[in-house]
Structures are given as structure tokens and as C-alpha cells.
N, C-alpha and C positions, 0 to 999 in steps of 0.2 A: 692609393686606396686607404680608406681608413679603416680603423679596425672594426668597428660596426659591421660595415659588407662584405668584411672578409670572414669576417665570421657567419655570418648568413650563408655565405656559398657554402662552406663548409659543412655548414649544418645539413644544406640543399644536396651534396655530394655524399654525406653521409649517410643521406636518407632514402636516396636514390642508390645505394651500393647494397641499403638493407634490404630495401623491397625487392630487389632480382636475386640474390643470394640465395631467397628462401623457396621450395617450389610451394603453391600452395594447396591446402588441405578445406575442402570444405568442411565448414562448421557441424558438429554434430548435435544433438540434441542430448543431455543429460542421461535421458533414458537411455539410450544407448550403449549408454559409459556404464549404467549401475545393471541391464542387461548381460554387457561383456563381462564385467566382477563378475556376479552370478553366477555363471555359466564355469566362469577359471577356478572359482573358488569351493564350487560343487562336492560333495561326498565323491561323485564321478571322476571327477579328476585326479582321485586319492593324492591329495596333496601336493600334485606334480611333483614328487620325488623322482630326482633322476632315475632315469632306465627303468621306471610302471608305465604299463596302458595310460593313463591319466596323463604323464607326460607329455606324451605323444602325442595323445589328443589335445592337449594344450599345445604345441605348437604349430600343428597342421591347423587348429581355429585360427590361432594369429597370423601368422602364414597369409592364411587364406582372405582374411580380411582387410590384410596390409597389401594385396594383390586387388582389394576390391574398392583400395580406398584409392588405387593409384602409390601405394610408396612399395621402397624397394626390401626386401625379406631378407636377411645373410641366415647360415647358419653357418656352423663353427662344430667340426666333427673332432671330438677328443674320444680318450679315452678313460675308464677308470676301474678301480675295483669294487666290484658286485657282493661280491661274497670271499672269506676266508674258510677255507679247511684245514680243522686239525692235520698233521702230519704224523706218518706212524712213531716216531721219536717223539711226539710231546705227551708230555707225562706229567701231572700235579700230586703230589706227596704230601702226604699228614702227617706228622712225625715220624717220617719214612713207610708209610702205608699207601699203595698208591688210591687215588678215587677215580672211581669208573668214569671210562669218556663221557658216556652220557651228561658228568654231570659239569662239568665245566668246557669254555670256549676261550682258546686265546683270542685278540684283537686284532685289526688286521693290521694295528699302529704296535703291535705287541716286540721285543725284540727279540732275538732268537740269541737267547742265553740260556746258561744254565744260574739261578739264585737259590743258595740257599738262605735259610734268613729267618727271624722269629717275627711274629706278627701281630702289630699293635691294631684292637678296633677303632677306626675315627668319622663313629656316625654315617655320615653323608659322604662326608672328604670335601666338603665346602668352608671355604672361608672367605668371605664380603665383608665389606666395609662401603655402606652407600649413608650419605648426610648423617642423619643419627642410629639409621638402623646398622646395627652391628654382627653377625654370624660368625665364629670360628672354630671347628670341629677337629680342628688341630690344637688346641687350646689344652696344657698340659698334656698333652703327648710326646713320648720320647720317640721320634721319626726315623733320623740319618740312620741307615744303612741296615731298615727293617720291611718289613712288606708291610703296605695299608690294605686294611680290611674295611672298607666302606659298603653302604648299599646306594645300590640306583636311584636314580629321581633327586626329588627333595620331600622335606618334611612336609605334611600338609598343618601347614601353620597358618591361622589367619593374620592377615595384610603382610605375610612374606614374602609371597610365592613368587609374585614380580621380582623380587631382589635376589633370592635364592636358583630362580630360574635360568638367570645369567650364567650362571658356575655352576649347572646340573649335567653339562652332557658328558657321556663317559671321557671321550677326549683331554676337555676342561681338569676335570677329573685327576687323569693321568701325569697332564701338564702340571699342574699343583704340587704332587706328589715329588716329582722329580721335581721339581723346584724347591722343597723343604728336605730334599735329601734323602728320599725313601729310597730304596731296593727295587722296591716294585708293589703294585697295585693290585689289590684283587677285589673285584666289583661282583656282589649279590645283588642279587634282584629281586629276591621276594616275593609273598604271594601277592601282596599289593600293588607291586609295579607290573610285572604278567602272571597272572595264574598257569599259563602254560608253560611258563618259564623253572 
């Protein structure tokens, strides 16, 4: 056989392996797809943040509709943490004064040490570097083995916010910190970021 037909079959064997592999889906119309967003992407759905109402009803819609399109549904039962409480032992000190529970919250990523430590403020506690924009809020600050005082969010800076938004979640935050050698972190919130806060 030459190599022309033998590459035909192939092609022929290949094409025929693809089309039974796959089960198939009828077509939908457009509207449908920008319906479904809609619907997922809702105030209602509060963001499908793990373990809200919105959640849930985001995946009983999907669910339901992957039952009606003919495909098969998995779900995947984990677990996680919801919330952190203080513990009668956590205590935050002002130059040995202590401050009222009310007013601060450990993290649930927080360690369960005791730190003492002096405390340098650094803005945000963000430092980026994307093409030519450049942000460092550690920039002359002396760090290793002091607690950071930063606040939440980011600046509201025009054409930042994109770049700044990457390295704003408290997490980020954290990680950063312990990465240039800090102590520990401590994250304000301001009226800006919640007023109830």
C-alpha cells in the first residue's frame, strides 16, 4: 500500500473513533447561554460564594439543567471553614494595654503564637510590578522581624486598580509579609473599606 491510502484509512479510522467517543449535545441557541450567565451571575446568587443560598441555587440550576440536556451531574462533597472565633486566650496589646475584643479579629490562616514586636505602617502592604506600572508599599521600610500595619483593599487610584487588585486579598497580604520577613501582619479596615467594620 502506498502511503497516500494508508494515510486516508487513518485519517478515516480517526474520524470514525472521534465521532462515537463523543455522546452528543444538541445545539443551543445563543440566547440561552446569555439567559443561563444572567440567571448565575444574578445579585440572587450572591456571588455563589461557597456555603450562601446563592450557591446552592446555583448548582441545583446546573444540576437540573444538565439532567435536561441529557449529561451526567457529579458533585464532590468537601469540607471547609465557614467562620473563625476568637478563643478566650487571644489577646492584642498596645504597648502592653490590652484592646477590647470587639475591636480586632484573628484570621483563620492566623498562627497561634505569642509575638511581640514593634510595628512599622506599610500603606496597603502591596507590592506589584506588571509591564511599566510599578507599586511598592514596602519601599523603605525596615520589615524582618516587626509586625505590618497595612489597611485593606487597595488605593483607589486611577487605571490601578486592575494591577493593585491582584495583591489586595488579605491572604496575599499575609503571604507578602512573611515573605519579606515580617513578624506578623495586622490588617485595618477602615471606614472606607466597611463602615460596619
Amino acid at each position: 500500500m502506498d502511503k497516500l491510502k494508508v494515510a486516508t484509512l487513518i485519517s478515516i479510522l480517526l474520524a470514525s473513533l472521534a465521532c462515537t467517543s463523543y455522546k452528543s449535545v444538541p445545539d443551543r441557541p445563543v440566547s440561552n447561554l446569555e439567559t443561563h450567565l444572567s440567571f448565575l451571575a444574578s445579585d440572587e446568587m450572591q456571588g455563589r460564594y461557597p456555603g450562601t443560598d446563592g450557591d446552592l441555587m446555583a448548582s441545583r440550576y446546573i444540576e437540573k439543567y444538565f439532567n435536561l440536556i441529557g449529561l451526567e451531574s457529579g458533585k464532590q462533597e468537601f469540607s471547609f471553614i465557614r467562620s473563625v472565633k476568637r478563643g478566650p486566650d487571644n489577646s492584642f496589646l498596645i504597648n502592653e494595654n490590652p484592646a477590647s475584643a470587639e475591636s480586632y479579629s484573628p484570621f483563620g490562616f492566623s498562627f497561634d503564637t505569642l509575638i511581640k514586636a514593634q510595628v512599622v505602617f506599610a500603606g496597603y502592604g502591596i507590592t506589584d510590578k506588571v509591564d511599566s506600572f510599578e507599586w511598592d508599599d514596602y519601599k523603605g521600610c525596615e520589615i524582618k522581624g516587626r509586625w505590618i500595619m497595612a489597611l485593606r483593599g487597595t488605593p483607589d487610584i486611577k487605571n490601578a486598580a486592575d494591577h493593585l487588585s491582584l495583591a489586595s486579598e488579605d491572604r496575599d497580604k499575609a503571604m507578602l509579609a512573611a515573605d519579606n520577613g515580617a513578624a506578623g501582619l495586622i490588617l485595618v479596615s477602615g471606614y472606607n473599606f466597611n463602615p460596619e467594620d
